[in-house]
Kinemage of the C-alpha trace (Angstrom):
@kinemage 1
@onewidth
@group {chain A} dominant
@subgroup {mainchain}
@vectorlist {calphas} color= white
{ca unk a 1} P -83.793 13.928 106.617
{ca unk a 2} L -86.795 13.169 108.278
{ca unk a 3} L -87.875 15.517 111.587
{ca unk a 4} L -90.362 13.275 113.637
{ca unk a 5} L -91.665 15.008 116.686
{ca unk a 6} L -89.688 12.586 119.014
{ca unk a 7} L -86.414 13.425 117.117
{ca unk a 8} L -83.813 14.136 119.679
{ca unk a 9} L -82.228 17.795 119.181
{ca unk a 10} L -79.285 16.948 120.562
{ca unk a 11} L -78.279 14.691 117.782
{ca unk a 12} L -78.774 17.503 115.081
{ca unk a 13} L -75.219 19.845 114.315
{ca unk a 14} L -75.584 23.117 114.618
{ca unk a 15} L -75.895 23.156 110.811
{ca unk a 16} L -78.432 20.013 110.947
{ca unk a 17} L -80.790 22.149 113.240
{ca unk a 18} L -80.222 25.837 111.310
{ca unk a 19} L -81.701 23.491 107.904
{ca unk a 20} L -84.783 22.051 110.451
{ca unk a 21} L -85.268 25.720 111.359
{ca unk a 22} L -85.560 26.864 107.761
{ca unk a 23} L -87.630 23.868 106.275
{ca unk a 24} L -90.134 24.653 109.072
{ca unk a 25} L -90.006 28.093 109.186
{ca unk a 26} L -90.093 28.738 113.101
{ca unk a 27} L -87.913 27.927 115.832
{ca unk a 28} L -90.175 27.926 118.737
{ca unk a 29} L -89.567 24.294 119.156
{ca unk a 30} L -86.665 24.182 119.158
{ca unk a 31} L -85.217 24.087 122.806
{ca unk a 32} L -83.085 26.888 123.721
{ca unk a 33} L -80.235 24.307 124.956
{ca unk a 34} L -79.531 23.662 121.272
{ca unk a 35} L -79.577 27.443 120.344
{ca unk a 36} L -76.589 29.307 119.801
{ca unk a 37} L -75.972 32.989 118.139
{ca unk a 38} L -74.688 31.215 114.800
{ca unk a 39} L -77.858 29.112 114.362
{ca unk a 40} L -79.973 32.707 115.144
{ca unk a 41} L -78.252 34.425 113.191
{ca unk a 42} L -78.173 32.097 110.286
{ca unk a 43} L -81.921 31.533 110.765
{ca unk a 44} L -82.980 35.404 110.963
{ca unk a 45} L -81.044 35.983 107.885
{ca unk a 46} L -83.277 33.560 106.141
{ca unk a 47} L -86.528 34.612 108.281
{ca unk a 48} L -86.435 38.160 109.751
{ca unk a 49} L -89.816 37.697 111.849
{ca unk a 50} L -88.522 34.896 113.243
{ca unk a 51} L -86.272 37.066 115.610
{ca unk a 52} L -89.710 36.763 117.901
{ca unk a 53} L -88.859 32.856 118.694
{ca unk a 54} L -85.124 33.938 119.682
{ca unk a 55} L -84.209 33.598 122.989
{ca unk a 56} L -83.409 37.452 124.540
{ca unk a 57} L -79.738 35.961 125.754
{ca unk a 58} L -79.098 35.351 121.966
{ca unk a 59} L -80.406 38.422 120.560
{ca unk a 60} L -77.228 40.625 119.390
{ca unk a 61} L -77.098 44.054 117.912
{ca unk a 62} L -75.822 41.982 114.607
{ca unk a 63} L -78.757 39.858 114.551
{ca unk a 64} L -81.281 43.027 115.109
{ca unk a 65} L -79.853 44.805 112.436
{ca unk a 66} L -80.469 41.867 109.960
{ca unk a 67} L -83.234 41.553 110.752
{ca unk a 68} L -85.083 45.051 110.650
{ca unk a 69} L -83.118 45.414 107.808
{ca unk a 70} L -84.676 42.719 105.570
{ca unk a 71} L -88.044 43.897 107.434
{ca unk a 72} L -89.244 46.438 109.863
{ca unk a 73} L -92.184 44.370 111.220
{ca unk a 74} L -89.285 42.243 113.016
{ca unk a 75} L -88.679 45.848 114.739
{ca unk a 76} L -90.986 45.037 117.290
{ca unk a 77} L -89.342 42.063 118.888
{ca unk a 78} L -85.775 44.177 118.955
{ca unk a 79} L -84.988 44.501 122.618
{ca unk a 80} L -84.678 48.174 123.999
{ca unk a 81} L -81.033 48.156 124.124
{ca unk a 82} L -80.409 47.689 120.473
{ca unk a 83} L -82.986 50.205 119.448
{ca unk a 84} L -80.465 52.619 118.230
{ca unk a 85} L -81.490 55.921 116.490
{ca unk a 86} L -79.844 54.955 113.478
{ca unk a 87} L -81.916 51.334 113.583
{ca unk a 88} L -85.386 53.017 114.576
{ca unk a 89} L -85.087 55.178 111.460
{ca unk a 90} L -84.328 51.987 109.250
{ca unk a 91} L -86.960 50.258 110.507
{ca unk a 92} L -89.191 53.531 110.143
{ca unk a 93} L -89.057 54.030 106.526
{ca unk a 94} L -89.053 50.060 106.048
{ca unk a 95} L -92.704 49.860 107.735
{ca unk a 96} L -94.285 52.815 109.217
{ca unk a 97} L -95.950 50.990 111.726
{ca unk a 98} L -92.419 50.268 113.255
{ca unk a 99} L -92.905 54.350 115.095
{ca unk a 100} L -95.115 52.283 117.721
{ca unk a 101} L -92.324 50.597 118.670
{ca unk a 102} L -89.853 53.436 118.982
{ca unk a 103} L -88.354 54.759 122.033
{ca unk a 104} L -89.571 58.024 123.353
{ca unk a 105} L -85.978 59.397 123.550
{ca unk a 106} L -85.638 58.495 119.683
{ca unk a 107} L -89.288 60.031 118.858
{ca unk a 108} L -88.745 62.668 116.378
{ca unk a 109} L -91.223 65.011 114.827
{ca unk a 110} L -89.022 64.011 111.289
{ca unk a 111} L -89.434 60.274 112.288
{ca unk a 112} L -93.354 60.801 113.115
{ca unk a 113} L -93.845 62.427 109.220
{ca unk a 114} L -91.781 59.416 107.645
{ca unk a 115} L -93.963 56.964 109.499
{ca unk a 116} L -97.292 58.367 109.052
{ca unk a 117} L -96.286 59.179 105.103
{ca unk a 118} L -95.866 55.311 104.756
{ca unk a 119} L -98.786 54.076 106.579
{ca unk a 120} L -100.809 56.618 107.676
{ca unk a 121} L -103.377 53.967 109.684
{ca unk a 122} L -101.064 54.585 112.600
{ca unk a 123} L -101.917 58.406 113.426
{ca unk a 124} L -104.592 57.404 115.504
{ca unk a 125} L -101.925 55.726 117.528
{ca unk a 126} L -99.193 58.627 117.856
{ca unk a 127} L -98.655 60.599 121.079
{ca unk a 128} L -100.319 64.132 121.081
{ca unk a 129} L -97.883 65.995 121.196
{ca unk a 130} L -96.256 64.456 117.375
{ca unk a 131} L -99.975 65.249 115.386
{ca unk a 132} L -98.397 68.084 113.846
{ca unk a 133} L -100.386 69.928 110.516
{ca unk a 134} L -97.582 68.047 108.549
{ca unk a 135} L -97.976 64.671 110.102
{ca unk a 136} L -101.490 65.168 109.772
{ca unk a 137} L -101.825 65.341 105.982
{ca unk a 138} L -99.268 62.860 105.477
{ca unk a 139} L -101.584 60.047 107.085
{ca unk a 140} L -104.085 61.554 104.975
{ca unk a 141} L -102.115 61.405 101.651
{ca unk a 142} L -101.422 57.657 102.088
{ca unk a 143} L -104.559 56.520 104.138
{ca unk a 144} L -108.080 57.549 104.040
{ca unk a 145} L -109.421 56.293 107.048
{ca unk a 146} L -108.065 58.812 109.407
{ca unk a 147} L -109.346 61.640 108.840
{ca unk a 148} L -111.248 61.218 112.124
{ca unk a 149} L -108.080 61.368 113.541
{ca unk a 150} L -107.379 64.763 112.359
{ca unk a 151} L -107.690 67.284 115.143
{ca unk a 152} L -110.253 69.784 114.058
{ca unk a 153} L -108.187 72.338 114.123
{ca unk a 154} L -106.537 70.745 110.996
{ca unk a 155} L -109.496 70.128 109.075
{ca unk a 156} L -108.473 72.017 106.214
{ca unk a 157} L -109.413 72.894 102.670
{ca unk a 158} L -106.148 71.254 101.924
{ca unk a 159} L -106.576 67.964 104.559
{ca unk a 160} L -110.137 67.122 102.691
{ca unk a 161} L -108.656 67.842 99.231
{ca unk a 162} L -106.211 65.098 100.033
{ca unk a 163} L -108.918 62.715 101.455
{ca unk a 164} L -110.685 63.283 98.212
{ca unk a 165} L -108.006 61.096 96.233
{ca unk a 166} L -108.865 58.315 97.601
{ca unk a 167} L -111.831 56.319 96.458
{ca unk a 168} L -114.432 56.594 98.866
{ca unk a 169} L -115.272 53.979 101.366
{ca unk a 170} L -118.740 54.034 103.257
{ca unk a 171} L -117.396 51.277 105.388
{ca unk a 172} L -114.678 53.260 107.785
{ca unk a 173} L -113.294 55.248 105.337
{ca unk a 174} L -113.776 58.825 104.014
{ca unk a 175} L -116.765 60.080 101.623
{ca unk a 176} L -117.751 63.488 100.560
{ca unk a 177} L -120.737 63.175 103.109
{ca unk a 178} L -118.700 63.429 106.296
{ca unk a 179} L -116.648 66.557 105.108
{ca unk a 180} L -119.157 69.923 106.313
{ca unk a 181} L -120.292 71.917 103.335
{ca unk a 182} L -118.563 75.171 104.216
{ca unk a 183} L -115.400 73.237 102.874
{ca unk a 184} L -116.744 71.920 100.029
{ca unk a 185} L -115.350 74.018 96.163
{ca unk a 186} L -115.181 72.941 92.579
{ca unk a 187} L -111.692 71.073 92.891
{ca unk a 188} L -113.045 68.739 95.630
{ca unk a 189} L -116.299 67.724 94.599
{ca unk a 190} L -114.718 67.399 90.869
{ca unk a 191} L -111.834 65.182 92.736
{ca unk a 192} L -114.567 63.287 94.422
{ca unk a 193} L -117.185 62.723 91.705
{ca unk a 194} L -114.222 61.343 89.509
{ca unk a 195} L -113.376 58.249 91.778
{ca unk a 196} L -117.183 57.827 92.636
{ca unk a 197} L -120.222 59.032 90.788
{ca unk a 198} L -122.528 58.649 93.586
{ca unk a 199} L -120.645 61.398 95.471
{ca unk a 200} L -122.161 63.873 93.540
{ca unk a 201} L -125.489 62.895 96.145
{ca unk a 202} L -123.292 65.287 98.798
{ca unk a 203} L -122.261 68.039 96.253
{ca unk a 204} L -124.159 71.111 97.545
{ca unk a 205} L -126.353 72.279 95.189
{ca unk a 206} L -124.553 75.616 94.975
{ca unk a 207} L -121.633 73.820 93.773
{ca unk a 208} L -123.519 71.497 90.809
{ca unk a 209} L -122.937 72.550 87.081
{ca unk a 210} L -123.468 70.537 84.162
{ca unk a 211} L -118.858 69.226 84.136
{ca unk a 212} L -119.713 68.044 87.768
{ca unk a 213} L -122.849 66.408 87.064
{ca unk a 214} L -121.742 64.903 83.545
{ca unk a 215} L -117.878 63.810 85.149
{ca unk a 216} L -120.779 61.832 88.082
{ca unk a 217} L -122.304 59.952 85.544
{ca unk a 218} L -119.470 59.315 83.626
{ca unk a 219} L -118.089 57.612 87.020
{ca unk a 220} L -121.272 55.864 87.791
{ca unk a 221} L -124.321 55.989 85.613
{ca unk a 222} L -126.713 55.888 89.087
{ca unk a 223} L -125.678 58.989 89.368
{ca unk a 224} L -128.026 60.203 86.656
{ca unk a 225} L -130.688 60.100 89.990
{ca unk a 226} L -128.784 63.408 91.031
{ca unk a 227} L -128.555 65.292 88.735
{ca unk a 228} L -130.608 68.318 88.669
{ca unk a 229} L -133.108 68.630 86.005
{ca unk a 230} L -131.826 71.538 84.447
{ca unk a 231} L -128.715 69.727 83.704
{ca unk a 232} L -130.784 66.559 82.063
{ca unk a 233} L -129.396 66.960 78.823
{ca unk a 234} L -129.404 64.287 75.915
{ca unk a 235} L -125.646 63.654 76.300
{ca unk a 236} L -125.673 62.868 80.215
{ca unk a 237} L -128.715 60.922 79.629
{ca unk a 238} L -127.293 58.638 76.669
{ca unk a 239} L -124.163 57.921 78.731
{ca unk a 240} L -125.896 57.069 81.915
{ca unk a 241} L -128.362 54.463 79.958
{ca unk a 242} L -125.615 52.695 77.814
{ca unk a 243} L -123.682 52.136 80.297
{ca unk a 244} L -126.619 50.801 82.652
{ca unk a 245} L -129.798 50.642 81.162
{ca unk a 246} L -131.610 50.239 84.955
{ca unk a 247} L -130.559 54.348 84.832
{ca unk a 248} L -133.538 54.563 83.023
{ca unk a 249} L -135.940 54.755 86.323
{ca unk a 250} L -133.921 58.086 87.348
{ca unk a 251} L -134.936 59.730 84.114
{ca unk a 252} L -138.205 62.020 84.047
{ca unk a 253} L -140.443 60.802 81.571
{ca unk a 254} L -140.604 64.012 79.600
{ca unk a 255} L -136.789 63.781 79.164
{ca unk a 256} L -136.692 60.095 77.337
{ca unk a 257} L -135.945 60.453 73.934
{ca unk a 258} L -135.989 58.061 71.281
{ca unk a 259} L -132.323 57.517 71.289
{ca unk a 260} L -132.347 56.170 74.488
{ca unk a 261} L -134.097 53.227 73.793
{ca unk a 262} L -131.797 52.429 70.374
């Protein structure tokens, strides 16, 4: 069948119009006249975010529930009446990012951990009163890049531990040179050097021995540049020039041996 732009709707059955619908993927065209709950329905089962182009008349409790069902990003367009307890928690643990959407009568300190534990990007967004310890280090465990969201009085051995397993990102995300020294040990600048060798630039000094140093380089030969000299041993040396020979400039002169130029 071919849809032209001047195509009259009103010609279409109400099956005709659910298969125009579907082959274009929206309905915002579509003028309500020629809407009815069957075609909505029929057409969010097939297309859950298109529950935004349904008129608000048409919008059922039936048709919400299909549709945060098959996915919670259509949780959003859900009108206030049918956002039930039971539905806000479905279309929680769907997509965390559905808790901006909840009711404040339905806001849980349960529903604020399963949100945050599933996309943690949305702490920042989360009434005060809901940033709980837990919460907190939930958002951490599955997102790195809110730990400046992390009231201070959760900045924890445990909080920057977590941050830790996630590779490091020096473009909004967490490193080991924003966490303060004082909370700096073994585990988390062994954590850290393991996803990114160049982290070992922010391990304090007291910290360094030769597992940290040689794990660095291991991670990222350019590492080799900070390394303290006591720990420039043949070994770390060797693995930081095969596996990037421009390493080489980091190296004292006194320490090149022979077998780093084989």
């Amino acid at each position: 069948m071919d849809y032209s732009p001047n195509d009259k709707f009103e010609n279409l059955t109400e099956e005709e119009i659910i298969k125009y619908a579907k082959q274009f993927d929206h309905l915002y065209d579509i003028p309500e006249k020629y809407l009815n709950e069957k075609i909505c329905l029929e057409v969010v089962r097939y297309d859950s975010s298109l529950l935004e182009y349904v008129p608000k008349k048409l919008v059922t409790e039936e048709i919400s529930k299909i549709a945060v069902n098959k996915n919670g990003f259509a949780f959003q367009f859900v009108p206030e009446k049918f956002k039930s307890r039971e539905l806000c928690e479905v279309a929680v643990k769907n997509v965390g990012s559905a808790i901006l959407h909840v009711p404040k009568e339905h806001l849980t300190e349960k529903l604020v951990e399963i949100a945050t534990g599933k996309d943690g990007s949305v702490l920042s967004l989360i009434l005060p009163e809901f940033k709980t310890y837990k919460v907190c280090l939930n958002a951490i465990k599955s997102s790195d890049r809110v730990l400046t969201s992390v009231p201070k009085d959760f900045l924890t051995e445990e909080i920057y531990l977590e941050a830790t397993k996630h590779k490091p990102n020096f473009y909004g995300g967490w490193h080991l040179g924003i966490i303060p020294d004082r909370f700096k040990n073994l585990e988390l600048s062994m954590e850290s050097v393991k996803l990114e060798g160049y982290m070992l630039k922010y391990v304090p000094d007291r910290i360094k021995n030769y597992e940290i140093c040689l794990q660095a380089v291991k991670s990222n030969p350019m590492a080799i540049q900070y390394v303290p000299k006591n720990f420039l041993r043949e070994e770390i040396c060797l693995i930081a020039v095969e596996n990037n020979p421009y390493s080489l400039r980091y190296i004292p002169k006194d320490y090149l041996t022979g077998k780093l130029f084989n």
